[in-house]
C-alpha positions in Angstrom: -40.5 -212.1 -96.2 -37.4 -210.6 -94.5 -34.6 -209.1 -96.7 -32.3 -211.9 -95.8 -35.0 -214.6 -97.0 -35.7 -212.4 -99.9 -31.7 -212.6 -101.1 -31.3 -216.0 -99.8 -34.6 -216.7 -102.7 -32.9 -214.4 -105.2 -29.3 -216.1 -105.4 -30.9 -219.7 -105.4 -33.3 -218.5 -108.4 -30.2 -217.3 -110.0 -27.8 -220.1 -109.0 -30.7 -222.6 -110.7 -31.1 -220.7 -113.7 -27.3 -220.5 -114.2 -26.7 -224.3 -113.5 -29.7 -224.7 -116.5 -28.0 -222.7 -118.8 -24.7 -223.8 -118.2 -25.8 -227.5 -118.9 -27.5 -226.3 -122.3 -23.9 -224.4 -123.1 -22.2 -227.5 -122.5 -21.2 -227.8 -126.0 -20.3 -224.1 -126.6 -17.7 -223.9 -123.8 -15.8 -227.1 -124.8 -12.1 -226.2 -124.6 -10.2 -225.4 -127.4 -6.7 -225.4 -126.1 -5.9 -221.9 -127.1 -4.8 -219.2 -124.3 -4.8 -215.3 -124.8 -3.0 -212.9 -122.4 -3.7 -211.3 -119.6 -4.0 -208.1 -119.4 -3.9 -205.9 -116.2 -5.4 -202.3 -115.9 -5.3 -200.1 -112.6 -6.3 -196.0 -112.4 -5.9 -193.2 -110.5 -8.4 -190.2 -110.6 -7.8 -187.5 -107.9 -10.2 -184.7 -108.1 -10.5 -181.3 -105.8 -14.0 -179.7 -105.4 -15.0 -176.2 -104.0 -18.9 -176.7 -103.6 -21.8 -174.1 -102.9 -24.0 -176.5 -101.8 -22.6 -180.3 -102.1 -25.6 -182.0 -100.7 -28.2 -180.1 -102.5 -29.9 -179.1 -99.6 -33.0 -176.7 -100.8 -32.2 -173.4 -99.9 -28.6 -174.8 -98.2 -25.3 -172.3 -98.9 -23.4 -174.8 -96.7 -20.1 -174.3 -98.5 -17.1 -177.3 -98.8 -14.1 -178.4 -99.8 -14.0 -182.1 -101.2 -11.1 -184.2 -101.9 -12.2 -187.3 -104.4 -9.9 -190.2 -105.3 -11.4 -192.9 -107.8 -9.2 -195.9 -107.6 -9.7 -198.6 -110.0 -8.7 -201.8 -111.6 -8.8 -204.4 -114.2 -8.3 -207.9 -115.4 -9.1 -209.7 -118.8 -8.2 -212.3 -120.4 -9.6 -212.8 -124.4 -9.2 -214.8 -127.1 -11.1 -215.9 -129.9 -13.4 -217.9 -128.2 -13.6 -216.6 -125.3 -13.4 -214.0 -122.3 -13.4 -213.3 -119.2 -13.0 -209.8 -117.1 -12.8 -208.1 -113.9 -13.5 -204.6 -113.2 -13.9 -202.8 -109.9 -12.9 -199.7 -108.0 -13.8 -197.8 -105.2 -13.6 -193.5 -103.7 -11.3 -192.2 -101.0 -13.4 -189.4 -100.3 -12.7 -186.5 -97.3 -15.7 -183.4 -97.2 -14.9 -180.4 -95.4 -17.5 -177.5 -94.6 -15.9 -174.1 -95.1 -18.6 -172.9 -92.4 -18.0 -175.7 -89.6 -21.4 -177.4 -90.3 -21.7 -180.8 -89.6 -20.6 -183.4 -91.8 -23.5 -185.7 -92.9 -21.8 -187.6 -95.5 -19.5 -190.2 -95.4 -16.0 -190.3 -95.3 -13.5 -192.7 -96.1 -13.6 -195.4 -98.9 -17.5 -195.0 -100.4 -19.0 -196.1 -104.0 -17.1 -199.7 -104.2 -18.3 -201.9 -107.1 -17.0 -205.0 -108.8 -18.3 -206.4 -112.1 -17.3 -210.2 -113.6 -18.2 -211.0 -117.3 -17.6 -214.6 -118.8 -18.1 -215.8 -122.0 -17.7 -218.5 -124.7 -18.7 -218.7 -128.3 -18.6 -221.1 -131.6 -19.8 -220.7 -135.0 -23.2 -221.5 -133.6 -23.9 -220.9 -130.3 -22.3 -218.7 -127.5 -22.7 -218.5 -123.8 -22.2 -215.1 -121.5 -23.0 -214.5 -118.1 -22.1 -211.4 -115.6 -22.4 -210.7 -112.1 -21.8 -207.3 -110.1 -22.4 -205.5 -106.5 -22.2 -201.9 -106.4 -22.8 -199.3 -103.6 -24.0 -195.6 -103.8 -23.9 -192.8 -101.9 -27.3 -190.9 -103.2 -26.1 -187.8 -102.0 -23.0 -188.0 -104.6 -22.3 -188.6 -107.9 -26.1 -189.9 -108.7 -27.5 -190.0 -112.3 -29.4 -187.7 -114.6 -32.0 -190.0 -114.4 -31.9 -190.9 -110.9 -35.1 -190.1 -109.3 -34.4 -191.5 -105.6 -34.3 -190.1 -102.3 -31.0 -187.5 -101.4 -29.9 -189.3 -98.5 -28.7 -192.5 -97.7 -26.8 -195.1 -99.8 -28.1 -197.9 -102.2 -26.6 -201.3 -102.7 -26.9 -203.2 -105.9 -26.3 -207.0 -106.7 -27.0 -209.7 -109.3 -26.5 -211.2 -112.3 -26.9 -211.9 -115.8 -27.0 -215.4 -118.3 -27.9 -216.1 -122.0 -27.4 -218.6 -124.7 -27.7 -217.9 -128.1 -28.3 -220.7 -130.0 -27.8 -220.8 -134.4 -26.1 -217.7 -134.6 -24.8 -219.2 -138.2 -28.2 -220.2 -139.0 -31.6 -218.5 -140.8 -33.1 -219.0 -137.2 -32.3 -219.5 -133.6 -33.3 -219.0 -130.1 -32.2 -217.3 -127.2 -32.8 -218.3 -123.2 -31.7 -215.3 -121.0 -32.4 -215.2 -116.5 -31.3 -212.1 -114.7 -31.8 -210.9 -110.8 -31.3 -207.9 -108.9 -31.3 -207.0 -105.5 -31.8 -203.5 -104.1 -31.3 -202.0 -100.8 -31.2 -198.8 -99.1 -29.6 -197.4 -96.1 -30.4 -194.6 -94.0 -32.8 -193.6 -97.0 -36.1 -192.5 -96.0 -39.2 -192.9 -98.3 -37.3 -195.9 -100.2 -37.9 -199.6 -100.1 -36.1 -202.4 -100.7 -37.2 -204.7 -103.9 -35.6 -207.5 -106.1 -36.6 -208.6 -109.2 -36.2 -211.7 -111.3 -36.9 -212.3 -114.9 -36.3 -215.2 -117.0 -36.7 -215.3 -120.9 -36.9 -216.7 -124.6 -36.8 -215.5 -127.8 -36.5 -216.8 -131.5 -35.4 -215.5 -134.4 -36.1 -215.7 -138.1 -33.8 -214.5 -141.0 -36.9 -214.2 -143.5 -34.5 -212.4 -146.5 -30.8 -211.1 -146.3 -32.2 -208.0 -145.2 -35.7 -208.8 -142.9 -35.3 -210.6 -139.5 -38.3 -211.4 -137.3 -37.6 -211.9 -133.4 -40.3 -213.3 -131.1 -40.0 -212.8 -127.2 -41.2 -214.0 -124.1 -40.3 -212.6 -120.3 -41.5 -214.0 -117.1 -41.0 -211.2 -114.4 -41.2 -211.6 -110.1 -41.1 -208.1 -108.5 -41.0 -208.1 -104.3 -41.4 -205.5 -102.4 -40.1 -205.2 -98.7 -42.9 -206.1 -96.2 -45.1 -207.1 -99.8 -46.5 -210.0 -101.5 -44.8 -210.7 -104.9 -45.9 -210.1 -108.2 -45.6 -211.1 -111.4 -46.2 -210.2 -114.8 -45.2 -211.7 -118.6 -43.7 -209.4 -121.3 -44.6 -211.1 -125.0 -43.0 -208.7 -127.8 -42.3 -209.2 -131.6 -39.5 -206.9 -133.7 -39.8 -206.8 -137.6 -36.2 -205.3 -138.7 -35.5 -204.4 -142.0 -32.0 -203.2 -142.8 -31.5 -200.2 -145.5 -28.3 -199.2 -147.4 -28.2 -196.3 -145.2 -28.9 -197.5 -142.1 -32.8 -199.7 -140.5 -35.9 -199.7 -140.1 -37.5 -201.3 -137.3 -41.2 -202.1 -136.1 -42.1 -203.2 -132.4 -45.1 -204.6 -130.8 -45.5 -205.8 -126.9 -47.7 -206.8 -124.3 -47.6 -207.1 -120.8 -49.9 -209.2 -118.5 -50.2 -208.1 -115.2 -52.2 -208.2 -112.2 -53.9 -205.5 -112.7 -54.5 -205.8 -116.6 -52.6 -205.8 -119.6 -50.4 -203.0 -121.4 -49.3 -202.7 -125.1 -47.1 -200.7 -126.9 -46.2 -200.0 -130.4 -43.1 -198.5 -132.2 -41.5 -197.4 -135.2 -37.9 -196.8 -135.5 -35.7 -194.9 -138.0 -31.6 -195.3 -138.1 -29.9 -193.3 -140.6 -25.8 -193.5 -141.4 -25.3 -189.5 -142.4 -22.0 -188.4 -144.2 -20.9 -186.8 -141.0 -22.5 -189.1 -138.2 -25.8 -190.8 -137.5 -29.4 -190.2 -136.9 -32.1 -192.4 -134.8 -35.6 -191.5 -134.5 -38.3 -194.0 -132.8 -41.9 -193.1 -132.2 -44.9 -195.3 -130.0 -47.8 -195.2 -128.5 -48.3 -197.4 -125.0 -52.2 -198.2 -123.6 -51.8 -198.5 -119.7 -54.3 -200.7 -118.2 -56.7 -197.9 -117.8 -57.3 -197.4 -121.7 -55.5 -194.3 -121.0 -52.9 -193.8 -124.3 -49.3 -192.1 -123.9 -47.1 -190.9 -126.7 -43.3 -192.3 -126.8 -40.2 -191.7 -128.5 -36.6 -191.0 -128.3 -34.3 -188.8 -130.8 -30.3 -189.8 -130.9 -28.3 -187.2 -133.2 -24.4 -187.3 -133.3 -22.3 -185.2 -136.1 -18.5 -185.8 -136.4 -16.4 -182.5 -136.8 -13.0 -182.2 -137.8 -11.5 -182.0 -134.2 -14.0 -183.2 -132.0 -18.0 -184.2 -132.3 -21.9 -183.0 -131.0 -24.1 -185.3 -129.8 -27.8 -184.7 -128.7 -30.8 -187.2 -127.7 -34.1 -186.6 -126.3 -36.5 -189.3 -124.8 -39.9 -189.4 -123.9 -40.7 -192.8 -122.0 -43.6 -194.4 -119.8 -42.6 -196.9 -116.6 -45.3 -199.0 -115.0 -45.5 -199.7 -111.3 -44.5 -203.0 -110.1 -47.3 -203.9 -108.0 -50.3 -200.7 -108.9 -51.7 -199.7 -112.0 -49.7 -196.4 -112.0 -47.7 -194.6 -114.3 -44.8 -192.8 -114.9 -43.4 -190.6 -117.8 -39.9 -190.0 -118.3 -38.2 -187.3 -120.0 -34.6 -186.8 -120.6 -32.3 -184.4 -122.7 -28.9 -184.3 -123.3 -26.2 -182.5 -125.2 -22.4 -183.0 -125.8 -19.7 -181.7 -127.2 -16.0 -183.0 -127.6 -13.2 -180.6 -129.0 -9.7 -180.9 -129.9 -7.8 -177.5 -128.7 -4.8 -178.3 -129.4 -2.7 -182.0 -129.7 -3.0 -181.6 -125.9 -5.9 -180.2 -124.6 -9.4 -181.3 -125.1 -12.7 -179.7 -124.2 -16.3 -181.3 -123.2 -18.8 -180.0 -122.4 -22.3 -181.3 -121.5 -26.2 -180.5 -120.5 -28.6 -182.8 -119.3 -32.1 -182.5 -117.7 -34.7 -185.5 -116.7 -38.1 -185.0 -115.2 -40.5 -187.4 -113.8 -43.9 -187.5 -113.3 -46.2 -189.7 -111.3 -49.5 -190.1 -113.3 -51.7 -190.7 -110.3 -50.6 -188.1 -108.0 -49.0 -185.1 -110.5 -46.0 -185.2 -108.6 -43.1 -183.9 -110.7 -39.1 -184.4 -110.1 -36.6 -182.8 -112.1 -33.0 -183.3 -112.3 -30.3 -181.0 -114.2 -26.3 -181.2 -114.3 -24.5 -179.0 -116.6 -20.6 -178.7 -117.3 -17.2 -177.8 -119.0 -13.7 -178.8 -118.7 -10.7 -178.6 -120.2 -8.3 -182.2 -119.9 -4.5 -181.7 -121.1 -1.8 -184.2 -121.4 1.1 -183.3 -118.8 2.8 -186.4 -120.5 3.9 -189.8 -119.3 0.2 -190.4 -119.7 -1.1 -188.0 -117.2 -3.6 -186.0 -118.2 -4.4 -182.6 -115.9 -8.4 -181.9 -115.7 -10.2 -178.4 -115.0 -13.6 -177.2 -115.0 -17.0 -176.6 -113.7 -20.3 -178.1 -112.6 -23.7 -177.0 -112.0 -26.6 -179.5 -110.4 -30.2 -179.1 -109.5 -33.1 -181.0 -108.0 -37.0 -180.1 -107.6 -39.0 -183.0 -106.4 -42.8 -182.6 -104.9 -41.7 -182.6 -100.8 -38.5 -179.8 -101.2 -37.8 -176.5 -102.6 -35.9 -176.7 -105.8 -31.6 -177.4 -104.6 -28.8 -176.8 -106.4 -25.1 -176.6 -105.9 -22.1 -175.0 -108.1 -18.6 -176.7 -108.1 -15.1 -175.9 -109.3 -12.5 -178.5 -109.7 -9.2 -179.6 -110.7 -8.1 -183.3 -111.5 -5.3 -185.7 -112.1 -5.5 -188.6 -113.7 -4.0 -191.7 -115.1 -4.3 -195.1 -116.4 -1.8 -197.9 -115.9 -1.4 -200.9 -118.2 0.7 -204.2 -118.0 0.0 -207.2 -120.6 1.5 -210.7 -119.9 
């Protein structure tokens, strides 16, 4: 199936799921007559780079000079019982190498995205549903996590809708659909996929303090030039809530062509006097009996003037339409600190690796930074610092590039 067929399929298996839903949330979004105001909301974020090697080119030393405007806007209207927002922006973006080498990235307007949210709720029930298109350029401004080819661009749409039903009730049930189309551009080594899911759960309030929830996912994953696939998620969460914070157990399996996969979890959240604590540990069984160790730990302690946050993960993905594996490892570290009433300083560390259980290959991703932000006044606030990146995947040499910068930015606000 071409990629136009395979969107054309995509939007009519959201555009049917949304008309079901709606139908069911007929009741929920019955007007109420009241109005809230509309609020407007429009950025500006100008940022000057020097770069050693922007494009992480392994062994590169192409130096440049990048000018980076974020524009951005906003529109939301909310009130009681319902909402509904806008959000979008785009770059103006101009590279220049120091050393006259050519320019292989883009120039111009790059990274536009726009994201709607809509929702409506009662005393029982409530309705919400989202939809969004976003464009990257994988060269720039890509995740920690991002494991993707360097080169190219990736575009992003879809959509989101659930209805919650007896949310003032001992139990109640859930039906959620989502899709999501990907596509890449001048990426080599990447292929285009979607993926749609559709969903039910139920819950059960068994004390004031114990709630059982029940869930069931139907998943369609197509590759570009492949048949589909499909697989069904069925997972069950015992929650049991402390005077200092949860306790949470987790069981799931997934049915897939190539066999089933379970998982289970235990999860800790603790309030502290000075922040909060999460801890969850698991054990996933792929479909070749083979058993992998997860678990994540989110750490976050308030100071005085400013706060420290840390997490580390350990996950396993699944492919779509193999039996192979992958495991997932992040960590980051944060810190926020008042200098003075005008001048704040972050800084943060973050480091992902992935690795292919089949073949051994290993990619690794790190990012590293500090800045200083101070308020000029009028609500400008004048942005310093610098940036470190690196990338080792299995067919390059490990890459990375150091930046300076210097920033101006501001937010602009109008309610009516």
């Amino acid at each position: 199936m071409g990629r136009a067929a395979r969107r054309k399929t995509g939007l009519g298996l959201a555009a049917g799921l949304a008309g079901g839903l709606v139908l069911a949330g007929i009741p929920v979004a019955a007007q109420d007559g009241e109005t809230g105001g509309l609020r407007i909301t429009w950025g500006i974020d100008n940022r000057q780079f020097l770069h050693s090697n922007g494009t992480l080119t392994p062994g590169g030393d192409d130096k440049s000079f990048e000018t980076n405007t974020r524009l951005s806007f906003g529109l939301s209207s909310v009130t009681p019982e319902s909402y509904f927002t806008v959000d979008g922006g785009a770059r103006l973006r101009y590279i220049k190498f120091l050393d006259g080498g050519d320019n292989v990235l883009k120039d111009g307007l790059v990274n536009p995205d726009i994201r709607l949210s809509w929702g409506r709720s009662s005393a029982a029930a409530r309705i919400d549903a989202t939809a969004f298109w976003n464009e990257v350029d994988l060269a720039q401004d890509r995740d920690i996590d991002d494991f993707d080819s360097l080169t190219g661009k990736r575009q992003e749409s879809g959509g989101t809708l659930s209805y919650r039903w007896g949310e003032d009730r001992r139990w109640g049930f859930g039906l959620n659909a989502a899709v999501r189309d990907t596509n890449f551009i001048d990426a080599p080594g990447e292929t285009d996929w979607q993926r749609a899911q559709l969903g039910a759960d139920l819950r059960l309030d068994l004390s004031e303090a114990m709630t059982l929830t029940f869930g069931l996912v139907r998943n369609r994953f197509e590759e570009e030039g492949e048949d589909p696939s499909y697989s069904t998620r069925a997972s069950a969460n015992l929650s049991i809530a402390r005077p200092n914070g949860s306790f949470v157990i987790g069981a799931n399996a997934d049915y897939t062509d190539e066999g089933t996969r379970t998982g289970l979890s235990f999860g800790r959240s603790l309030d502290l006097p000075s922040g909060s604590l999460g801890v969850r540990l698991g054990v996933t069984r792929g479909v070749d009996g083979d058993l992998s160790t997860i678990g994540s730990l989110d750490w976050a302690h308030v100071m005085p003037n400013g706060q420290v946050t840390a997490s580390l993960s350990r996950g396993v993905t699944s492919g779509e339409t193999t039996d192979s594996e992958t495991r997932t490892t992040r960590v980051n570290l944060g810190l926020t600190q008042n200098l003075t009433p005008r001048a704040i300083l972050t800084a943060d560390f973050g480091f992902a690796e992935s690795v292919d259980t089949a073949t051994g290959d290993v990619t690794r991703n790190g990012a590293a930074g500090i800045m200083v932000s101070y308020d000029v006044g009028q609500d400008w606030l004048l942005d310093a610092g610098i940036r470190h990146r690196m990338r080792e995947d299995p067919d390059t040499a490990r890459a990375a590039d150091n930046a300076v910068f210097l920033g101006l930015r501001r937010t602009f606000e109008r309610q009516y």
